[in-house]
MOPAC internal coordinates of N, CA, C and O (Angstrom, degrees):
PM7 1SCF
backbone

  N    0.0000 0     0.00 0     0.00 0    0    0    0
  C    1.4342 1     0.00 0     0.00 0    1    0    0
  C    1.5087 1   110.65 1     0.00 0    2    1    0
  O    1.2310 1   131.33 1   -29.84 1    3    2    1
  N    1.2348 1    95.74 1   150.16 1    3    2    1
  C    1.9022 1    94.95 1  -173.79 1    5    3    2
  C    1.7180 1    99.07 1  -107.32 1    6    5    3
  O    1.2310 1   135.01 1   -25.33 1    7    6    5
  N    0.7952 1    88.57 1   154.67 1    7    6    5
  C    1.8809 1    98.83 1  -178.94 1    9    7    6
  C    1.4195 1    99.67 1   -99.64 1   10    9    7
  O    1.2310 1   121.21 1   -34.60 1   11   10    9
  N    1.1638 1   115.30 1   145.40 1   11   10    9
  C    1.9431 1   148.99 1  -142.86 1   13   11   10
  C    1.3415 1    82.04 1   -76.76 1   14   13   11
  O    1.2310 1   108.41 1   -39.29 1   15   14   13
  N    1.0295 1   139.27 1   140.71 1   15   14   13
  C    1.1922 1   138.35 1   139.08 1   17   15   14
  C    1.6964 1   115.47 1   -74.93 1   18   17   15
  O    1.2310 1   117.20 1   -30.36 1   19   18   17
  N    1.6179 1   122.93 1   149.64 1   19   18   17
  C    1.1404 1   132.21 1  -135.25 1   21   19   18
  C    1.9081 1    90.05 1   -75.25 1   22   21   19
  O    1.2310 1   128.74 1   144.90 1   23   22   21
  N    1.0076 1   100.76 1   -35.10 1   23   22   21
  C    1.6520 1   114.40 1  -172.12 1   25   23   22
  C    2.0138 1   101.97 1   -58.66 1   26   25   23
  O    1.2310 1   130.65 1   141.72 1   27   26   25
  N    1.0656 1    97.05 1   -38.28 1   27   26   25
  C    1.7531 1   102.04 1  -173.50 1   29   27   26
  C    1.5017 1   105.36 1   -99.53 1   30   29   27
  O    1.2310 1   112.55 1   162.07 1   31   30   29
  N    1.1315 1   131.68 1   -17.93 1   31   30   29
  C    1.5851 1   136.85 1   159.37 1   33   31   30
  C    1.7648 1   103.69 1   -58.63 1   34   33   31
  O    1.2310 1   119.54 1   138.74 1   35   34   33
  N    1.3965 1   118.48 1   -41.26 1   35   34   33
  C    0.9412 1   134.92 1  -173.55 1   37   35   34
  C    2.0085 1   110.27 1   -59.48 1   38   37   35
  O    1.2310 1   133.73 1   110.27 1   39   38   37
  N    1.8168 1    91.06 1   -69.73 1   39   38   37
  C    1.1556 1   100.37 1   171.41 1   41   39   38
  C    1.6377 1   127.53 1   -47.35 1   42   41   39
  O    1.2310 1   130.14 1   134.27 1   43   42   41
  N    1.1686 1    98.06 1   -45.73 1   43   42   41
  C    1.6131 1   110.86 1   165.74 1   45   43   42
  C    1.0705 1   116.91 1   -23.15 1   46   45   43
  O    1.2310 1   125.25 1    91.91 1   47   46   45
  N    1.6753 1   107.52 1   -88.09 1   47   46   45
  C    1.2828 1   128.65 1  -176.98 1   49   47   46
  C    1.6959 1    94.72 1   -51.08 1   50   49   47
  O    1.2310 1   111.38 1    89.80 1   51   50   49
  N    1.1423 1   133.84 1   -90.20 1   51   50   49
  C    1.4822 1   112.51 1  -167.31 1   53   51   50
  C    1.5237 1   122.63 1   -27.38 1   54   53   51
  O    1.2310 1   109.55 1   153.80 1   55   54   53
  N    1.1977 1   137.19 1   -26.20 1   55   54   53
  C    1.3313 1   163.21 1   166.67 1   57   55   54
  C    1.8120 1    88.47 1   -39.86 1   58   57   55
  O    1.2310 1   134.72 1   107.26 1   59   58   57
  N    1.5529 1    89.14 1   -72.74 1   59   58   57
  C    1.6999 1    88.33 1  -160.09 1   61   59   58
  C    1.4417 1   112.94 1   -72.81 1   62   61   59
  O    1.2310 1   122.11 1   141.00 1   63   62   61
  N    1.4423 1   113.57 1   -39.00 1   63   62   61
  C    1.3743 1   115.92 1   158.74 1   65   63   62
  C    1.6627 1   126.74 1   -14.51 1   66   65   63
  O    1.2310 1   130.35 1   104.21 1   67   66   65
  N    1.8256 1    97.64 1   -75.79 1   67   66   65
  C    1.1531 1   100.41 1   176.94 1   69   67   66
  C    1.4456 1   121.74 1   -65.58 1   70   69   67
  O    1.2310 1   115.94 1   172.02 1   71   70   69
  N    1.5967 1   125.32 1    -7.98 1   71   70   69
  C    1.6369 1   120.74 1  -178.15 1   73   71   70
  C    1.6996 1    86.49 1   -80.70 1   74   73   71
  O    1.2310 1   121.39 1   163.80 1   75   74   73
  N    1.4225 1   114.95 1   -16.20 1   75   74   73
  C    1.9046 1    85.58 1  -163.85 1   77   75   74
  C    1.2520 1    92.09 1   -95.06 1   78   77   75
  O    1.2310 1   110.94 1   154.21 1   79   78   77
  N    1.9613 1   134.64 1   -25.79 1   79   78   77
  C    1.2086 1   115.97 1   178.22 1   81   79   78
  C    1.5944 1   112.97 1   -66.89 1   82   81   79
  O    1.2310 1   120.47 1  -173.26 1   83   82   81
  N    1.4737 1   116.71 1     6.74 1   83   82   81
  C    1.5782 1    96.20 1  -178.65 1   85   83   82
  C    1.3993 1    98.35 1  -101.32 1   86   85   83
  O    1.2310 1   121.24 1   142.25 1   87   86   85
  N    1.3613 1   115.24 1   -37.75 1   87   86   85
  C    1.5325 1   124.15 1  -167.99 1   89   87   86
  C    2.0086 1    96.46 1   -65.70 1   90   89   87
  O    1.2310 1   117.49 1   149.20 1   91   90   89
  N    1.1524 1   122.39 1   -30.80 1   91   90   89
  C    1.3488 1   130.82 1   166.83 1   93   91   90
  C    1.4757 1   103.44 1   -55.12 1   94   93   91
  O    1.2310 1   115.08 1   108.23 1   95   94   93
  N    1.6604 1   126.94 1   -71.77 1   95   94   93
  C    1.2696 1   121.41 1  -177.21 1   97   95   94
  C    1.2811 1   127.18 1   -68.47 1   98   97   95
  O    1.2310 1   118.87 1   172.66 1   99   98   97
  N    1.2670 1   119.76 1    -7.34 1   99   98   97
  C    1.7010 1   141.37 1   161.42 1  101   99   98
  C    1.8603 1   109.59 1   -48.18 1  102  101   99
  O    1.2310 1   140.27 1   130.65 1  103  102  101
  N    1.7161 1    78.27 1   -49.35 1  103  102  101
  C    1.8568 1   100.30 1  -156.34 1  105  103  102
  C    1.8351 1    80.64 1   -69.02 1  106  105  103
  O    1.2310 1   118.82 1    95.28 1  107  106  105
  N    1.1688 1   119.85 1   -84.72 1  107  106  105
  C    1.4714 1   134.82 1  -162.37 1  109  107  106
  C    1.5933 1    99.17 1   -38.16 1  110  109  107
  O    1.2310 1   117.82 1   148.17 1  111  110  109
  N    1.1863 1   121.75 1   -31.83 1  111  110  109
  C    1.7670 1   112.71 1  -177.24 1  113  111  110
  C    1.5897 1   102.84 1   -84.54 1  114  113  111
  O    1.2310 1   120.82 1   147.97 1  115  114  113
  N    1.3119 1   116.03 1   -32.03 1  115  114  113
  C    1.6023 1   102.10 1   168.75 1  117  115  114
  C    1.2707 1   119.85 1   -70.20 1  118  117  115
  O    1.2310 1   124.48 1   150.54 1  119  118  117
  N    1.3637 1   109.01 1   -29.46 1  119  118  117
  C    1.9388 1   115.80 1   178.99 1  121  119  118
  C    1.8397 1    97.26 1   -53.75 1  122  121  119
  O    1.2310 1   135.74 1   116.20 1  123  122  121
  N    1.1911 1    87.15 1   -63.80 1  123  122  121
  C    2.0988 1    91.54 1  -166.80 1  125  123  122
  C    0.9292 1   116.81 1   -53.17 1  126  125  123
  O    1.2310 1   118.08 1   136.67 1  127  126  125
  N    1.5384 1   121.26 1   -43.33 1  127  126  125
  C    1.8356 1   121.95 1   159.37 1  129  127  126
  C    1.3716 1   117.08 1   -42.72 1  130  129  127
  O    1.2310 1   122.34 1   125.68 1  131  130  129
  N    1.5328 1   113.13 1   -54.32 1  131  130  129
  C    1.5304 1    87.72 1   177.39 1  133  131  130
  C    1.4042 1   138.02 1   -66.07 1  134  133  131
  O    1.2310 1   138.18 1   151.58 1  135  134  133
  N    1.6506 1    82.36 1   -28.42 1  135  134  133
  C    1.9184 1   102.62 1  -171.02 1  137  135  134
  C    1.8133 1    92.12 1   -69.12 1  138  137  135
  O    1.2310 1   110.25 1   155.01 1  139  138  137
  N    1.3659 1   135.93 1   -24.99 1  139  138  137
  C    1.4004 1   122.82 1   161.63 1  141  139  138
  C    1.4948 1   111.91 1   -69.05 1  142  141  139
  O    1.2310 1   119.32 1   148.84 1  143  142  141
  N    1.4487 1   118.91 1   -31.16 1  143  142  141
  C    1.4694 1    94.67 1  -176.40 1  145  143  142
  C    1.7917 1   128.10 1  -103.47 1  146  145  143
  O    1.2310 1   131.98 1  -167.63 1  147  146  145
  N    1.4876 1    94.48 1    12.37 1  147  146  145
  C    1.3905 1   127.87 1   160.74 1  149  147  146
  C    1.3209 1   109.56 1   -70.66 1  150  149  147
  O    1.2310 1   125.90 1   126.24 1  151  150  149
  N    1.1434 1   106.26 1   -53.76 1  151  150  149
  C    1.9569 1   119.45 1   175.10 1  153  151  150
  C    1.5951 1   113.64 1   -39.23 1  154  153  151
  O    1.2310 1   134.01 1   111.00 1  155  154  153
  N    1.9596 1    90.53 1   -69.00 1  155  154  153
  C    1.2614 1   106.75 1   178.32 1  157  155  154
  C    1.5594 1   122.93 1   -28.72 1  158  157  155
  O    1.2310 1   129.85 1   120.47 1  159  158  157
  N    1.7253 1    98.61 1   -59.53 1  159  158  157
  C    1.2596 1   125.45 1  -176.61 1  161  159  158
  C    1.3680 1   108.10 1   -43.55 1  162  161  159
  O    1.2310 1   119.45 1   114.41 1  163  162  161
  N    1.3658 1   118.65 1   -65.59 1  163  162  161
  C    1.2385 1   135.02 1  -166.53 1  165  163  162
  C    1.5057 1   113.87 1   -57.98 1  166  165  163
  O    1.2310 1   123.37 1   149.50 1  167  166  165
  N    1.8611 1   111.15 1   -30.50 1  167  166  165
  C    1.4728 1   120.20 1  -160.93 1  169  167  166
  C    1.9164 1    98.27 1   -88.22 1  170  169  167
  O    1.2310 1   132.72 1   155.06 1  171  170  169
  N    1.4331 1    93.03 1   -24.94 1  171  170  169
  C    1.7134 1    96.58 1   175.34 1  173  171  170
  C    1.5349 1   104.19 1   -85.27 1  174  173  171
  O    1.2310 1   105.92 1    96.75 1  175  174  173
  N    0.8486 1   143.73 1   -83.25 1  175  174  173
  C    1.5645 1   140.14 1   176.98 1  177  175  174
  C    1.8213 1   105.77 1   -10.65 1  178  177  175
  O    1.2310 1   134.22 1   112.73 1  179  178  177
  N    1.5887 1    90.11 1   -67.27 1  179  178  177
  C    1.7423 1    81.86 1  -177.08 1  181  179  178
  C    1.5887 1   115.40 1   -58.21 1  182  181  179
  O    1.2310 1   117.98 1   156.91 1  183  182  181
  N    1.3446 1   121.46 1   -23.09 1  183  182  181
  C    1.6111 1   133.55 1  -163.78 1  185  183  182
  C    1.7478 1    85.00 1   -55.80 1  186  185  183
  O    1.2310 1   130.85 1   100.82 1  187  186  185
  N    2.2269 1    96.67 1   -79.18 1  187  186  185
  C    1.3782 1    98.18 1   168.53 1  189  187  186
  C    1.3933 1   127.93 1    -1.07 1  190  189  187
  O    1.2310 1   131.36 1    88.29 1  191  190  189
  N    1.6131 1    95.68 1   -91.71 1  191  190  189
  C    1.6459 1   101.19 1  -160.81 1  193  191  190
  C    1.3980 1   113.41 1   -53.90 1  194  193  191
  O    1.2310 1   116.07 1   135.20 1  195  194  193
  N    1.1251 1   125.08 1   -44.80 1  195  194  193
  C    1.2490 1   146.09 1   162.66 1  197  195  194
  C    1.8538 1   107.88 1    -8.53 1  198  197  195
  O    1.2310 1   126.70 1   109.86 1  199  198  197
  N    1.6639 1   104.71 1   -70.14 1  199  198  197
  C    1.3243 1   132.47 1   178.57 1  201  199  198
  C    1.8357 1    98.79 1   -66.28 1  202  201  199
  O    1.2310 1   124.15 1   125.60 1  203  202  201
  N    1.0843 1   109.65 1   -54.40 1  203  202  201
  C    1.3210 1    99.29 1   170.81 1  205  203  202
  C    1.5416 1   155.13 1   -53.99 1  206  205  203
  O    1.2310 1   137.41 1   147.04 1  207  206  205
  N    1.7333 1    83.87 1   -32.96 1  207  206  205
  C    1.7633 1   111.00 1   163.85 1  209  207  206
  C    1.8571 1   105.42 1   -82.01 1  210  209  207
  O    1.2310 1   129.61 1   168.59 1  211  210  209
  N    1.2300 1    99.07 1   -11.41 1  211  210  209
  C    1.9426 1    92.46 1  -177.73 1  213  211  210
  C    1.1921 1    90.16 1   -71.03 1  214  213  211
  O    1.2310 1   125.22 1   107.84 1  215  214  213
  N    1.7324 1   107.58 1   -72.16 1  215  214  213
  C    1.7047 1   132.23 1  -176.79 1  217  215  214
  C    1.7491 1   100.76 1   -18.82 1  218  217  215
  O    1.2310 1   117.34 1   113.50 1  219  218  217
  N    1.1796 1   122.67 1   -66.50 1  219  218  217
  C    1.9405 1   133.80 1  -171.51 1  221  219  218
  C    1.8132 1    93.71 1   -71.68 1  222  221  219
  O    1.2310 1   115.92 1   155.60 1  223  222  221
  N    1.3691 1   125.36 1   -24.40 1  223  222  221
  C    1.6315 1   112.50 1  -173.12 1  225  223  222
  C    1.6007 1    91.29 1   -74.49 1  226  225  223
  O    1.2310 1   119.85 1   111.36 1  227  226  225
  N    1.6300 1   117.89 1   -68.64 1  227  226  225
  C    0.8521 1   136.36 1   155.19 1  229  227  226
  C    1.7215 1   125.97 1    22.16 1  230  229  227
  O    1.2310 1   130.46 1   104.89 1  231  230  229
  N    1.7440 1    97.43 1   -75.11 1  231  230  229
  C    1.2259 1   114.49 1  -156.05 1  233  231  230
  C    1.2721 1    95.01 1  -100.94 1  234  233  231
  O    1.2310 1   108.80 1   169.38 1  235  234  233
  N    1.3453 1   138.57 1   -10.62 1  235  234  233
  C    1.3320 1   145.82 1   154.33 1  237  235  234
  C    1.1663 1   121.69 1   -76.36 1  238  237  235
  O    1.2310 1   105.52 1  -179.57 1  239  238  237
  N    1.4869 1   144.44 1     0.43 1  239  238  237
  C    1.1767 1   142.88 1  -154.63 1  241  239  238
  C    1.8406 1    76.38 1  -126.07 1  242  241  239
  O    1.2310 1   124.61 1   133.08 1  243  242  241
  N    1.7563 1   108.75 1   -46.92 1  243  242  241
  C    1.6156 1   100.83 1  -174.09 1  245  243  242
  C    1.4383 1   105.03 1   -65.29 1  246  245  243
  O    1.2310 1   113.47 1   170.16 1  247  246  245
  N    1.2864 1   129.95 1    -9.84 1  247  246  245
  C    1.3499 1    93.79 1  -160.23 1  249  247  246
  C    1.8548 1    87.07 1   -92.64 1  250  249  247
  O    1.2310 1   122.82 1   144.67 1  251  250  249
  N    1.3233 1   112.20 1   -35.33 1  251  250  249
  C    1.6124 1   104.48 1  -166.98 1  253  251  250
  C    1.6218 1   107.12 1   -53.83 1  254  253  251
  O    1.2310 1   123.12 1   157.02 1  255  254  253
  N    1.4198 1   111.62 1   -22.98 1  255  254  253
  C    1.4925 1   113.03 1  -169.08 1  257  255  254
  C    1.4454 1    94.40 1   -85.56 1  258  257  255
  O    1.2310 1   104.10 1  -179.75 1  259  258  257
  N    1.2627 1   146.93 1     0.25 1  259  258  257
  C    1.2266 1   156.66 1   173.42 1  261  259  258
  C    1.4886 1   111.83 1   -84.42 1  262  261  259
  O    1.2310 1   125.79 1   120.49 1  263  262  261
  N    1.5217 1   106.48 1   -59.51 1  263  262  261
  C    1.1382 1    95.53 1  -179.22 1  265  263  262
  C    1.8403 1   121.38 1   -85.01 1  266  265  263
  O    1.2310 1   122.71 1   166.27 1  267  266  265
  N    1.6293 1   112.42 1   -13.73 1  267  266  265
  C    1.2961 1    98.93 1   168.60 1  269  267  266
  C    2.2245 1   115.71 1   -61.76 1  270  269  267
  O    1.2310 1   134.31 1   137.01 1  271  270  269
  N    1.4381 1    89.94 1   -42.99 1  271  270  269
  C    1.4562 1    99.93 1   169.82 1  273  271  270
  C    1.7576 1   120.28 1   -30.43 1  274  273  271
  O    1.2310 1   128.39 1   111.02 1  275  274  273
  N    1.1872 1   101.44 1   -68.98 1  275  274  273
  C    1.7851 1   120.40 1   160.88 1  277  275  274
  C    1.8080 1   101.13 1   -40.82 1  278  277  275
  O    1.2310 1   120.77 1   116.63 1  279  278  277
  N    0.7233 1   116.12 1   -63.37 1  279  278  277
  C    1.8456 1   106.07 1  -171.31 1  281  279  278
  C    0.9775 1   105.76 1   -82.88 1  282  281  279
  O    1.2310 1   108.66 1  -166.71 1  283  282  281
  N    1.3336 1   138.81 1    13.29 1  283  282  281
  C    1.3129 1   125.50 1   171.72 1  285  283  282
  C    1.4742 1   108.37 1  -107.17 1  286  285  283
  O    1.2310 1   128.52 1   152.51 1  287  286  285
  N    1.5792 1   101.19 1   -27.49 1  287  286  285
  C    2.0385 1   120.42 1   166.99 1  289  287  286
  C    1.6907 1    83.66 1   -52.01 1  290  289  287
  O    1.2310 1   126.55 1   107.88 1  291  290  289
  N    1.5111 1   105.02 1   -72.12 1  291  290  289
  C    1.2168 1    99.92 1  -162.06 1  293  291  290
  C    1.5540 1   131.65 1   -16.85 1  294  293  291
  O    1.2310 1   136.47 1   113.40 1  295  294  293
  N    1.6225 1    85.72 1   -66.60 1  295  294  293
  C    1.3131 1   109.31 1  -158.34 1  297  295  294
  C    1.7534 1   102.92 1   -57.83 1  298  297  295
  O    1.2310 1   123.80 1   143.78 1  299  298  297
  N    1.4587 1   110.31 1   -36.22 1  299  298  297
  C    1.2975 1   121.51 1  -166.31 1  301  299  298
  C    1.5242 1   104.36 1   -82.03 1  302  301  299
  O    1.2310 1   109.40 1   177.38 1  303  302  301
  N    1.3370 1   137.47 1    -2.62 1  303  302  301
  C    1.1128 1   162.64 1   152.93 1  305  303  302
  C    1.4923 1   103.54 1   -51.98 1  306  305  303
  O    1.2310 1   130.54 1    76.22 1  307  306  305
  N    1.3992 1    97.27 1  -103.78 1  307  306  305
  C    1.5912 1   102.77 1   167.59 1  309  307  306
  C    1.2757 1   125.43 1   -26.33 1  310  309  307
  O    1.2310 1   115.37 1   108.82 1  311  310  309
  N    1.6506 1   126.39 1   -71.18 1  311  310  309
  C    1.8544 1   116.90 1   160.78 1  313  311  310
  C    1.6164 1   115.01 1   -31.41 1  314  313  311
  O    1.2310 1   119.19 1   112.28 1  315  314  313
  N    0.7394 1   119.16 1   -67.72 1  315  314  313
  C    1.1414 1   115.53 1   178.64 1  317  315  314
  C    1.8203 1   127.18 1   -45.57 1  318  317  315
  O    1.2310 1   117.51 1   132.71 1  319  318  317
  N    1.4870 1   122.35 1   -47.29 1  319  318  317
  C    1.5474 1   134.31 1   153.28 1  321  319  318
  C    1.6794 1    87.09 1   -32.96 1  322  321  319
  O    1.2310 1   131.96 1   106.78 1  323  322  321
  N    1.4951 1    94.51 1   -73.22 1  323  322  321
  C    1.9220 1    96.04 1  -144.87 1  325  323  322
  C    1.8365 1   106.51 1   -54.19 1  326  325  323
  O    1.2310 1   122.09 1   150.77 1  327  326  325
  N    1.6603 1   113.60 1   -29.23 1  327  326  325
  C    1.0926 1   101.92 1  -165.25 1  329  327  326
  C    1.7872 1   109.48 1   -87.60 1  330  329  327
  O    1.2310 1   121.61 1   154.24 1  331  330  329
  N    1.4983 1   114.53 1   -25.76 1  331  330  329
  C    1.7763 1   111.06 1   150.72 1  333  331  330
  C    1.6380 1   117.86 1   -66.88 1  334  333  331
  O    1.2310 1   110.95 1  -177.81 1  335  334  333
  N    0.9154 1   134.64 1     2.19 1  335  334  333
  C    1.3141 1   133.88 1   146.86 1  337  335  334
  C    1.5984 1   126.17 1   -83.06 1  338  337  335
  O    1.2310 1   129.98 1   150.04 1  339  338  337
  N    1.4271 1    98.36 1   -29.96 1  339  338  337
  C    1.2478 1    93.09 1   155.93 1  341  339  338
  C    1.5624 1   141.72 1   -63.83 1  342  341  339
  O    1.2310 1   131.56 1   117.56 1  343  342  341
  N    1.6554 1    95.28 1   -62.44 1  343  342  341
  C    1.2115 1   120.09 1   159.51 1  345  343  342
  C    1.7574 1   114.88 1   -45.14 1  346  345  343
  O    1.2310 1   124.22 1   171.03 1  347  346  345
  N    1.3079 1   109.51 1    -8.97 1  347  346  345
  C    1.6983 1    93.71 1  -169.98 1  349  347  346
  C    1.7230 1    77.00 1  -118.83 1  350  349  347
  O    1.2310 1   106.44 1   133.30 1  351  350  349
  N    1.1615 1   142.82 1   -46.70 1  351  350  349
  C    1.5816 1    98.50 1   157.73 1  353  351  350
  C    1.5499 1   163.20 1   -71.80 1  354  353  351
  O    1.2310 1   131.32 1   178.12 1  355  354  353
  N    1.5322 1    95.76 1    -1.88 1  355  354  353
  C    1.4591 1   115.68 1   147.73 1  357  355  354
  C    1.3589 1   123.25 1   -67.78 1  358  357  355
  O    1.2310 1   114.65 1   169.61 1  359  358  357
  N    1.4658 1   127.75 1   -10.39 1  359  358  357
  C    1.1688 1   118.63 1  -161.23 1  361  359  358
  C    1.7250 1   105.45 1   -85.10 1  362  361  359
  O    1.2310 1   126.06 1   141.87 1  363  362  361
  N    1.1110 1   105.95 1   -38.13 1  363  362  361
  C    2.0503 1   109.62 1  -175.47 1  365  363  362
  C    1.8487 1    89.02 1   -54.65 1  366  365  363
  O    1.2310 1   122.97 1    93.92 1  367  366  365
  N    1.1969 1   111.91 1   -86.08 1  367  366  365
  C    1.5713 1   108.94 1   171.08 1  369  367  366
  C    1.1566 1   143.63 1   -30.90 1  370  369  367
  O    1.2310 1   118.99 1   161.21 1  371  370  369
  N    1.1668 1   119.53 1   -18.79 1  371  370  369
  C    1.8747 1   126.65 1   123.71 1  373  371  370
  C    0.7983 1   153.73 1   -75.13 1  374  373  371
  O    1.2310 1   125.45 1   163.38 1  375  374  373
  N    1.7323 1   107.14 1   -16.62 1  375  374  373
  C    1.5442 1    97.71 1   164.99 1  377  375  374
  C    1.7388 1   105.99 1   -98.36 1  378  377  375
  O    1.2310 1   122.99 1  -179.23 1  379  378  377
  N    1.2119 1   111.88 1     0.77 1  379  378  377
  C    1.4806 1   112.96 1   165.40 1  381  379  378
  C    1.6801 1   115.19 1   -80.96 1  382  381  379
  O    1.2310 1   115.40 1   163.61 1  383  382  381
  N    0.9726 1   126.33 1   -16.39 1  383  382  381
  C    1.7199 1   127.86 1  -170.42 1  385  383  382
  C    1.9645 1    76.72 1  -122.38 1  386  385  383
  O    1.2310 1   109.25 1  -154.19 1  387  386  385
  N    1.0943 1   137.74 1    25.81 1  387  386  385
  C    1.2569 1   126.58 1   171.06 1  389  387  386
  C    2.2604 1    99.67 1   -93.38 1  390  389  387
  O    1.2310 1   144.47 1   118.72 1  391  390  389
  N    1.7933 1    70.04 1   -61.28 1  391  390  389
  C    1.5413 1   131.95 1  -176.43 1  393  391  390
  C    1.6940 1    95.66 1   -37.95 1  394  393  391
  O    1.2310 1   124.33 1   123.26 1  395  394  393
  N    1.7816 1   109.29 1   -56.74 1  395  394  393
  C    1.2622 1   104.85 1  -174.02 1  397  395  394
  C    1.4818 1   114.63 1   -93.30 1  398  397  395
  O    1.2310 1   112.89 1   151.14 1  399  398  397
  N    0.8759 1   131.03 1   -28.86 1  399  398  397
  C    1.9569 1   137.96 1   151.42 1  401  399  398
  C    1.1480 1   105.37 1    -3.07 1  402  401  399
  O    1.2310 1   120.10 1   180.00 1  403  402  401
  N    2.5276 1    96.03 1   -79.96 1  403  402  401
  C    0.9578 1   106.84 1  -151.25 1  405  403  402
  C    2.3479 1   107.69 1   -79.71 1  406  405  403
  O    1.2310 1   121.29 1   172.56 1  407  406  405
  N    1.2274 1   115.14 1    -7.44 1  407  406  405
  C    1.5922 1   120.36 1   170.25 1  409  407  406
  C    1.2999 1    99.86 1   -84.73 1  410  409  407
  O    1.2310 1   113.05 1   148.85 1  411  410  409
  N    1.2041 1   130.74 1   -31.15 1  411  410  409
  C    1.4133 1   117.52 1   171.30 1  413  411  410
  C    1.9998 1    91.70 1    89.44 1  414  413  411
  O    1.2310 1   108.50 1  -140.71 1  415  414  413
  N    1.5012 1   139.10 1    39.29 1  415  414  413
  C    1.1838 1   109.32 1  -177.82 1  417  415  414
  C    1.4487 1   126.41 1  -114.31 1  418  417  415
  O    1.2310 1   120.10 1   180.00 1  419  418  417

């Protein structure tokens, strides 16, 4: 066997060099792909929940506006009873002081 001369020991090693700088830039382009589709992942999930916590803010904000709505029917319910109850016992006593005005007695 002949021994390398220093010039082809040389070449060599650059040889292997460059197989590990590719197998290096191999490695780093699969890292960033995932770490983009980790991203992705992450940017849809949050999108989701995101839409989902509106959807539950949403449907909680309708229902309180629902139920103030209802007590305010309510309430306008009730005024209304009390104020034809009123009006329907004022009514004999107006048309009697109507009654006596218009006879003059």
């Amino acid at each position: 066997m002949t021994d390398k001369t220093l010039l082809q020991q040389i070449r060599e090693k650059e040889l292997m060099l460059n197989i590990q700088i590719e197998e290096t830039r191999r490695d780093a382009e699969e890292i960033v792909l995932k770490a983009r589709r980790d991203a992705e992942a992450m940017i849809e999930k949050s999108e989701r929940e995101g839409a989902a916590a509106a959807q539950e803010y949403y449907e909680n904000e309708m229902e309180v506006i629902k139920k103030e709505r209802d007590q305010l029917m309510t309430r306008g319910n009730l005024e209304a009873i009390s104020l034809k109850e009123t009006g329907e016992r004022n009514l004999q006593p107006a048309i009697q002081m109507i009654v006596k005005t218009v006879s003059m007695e």
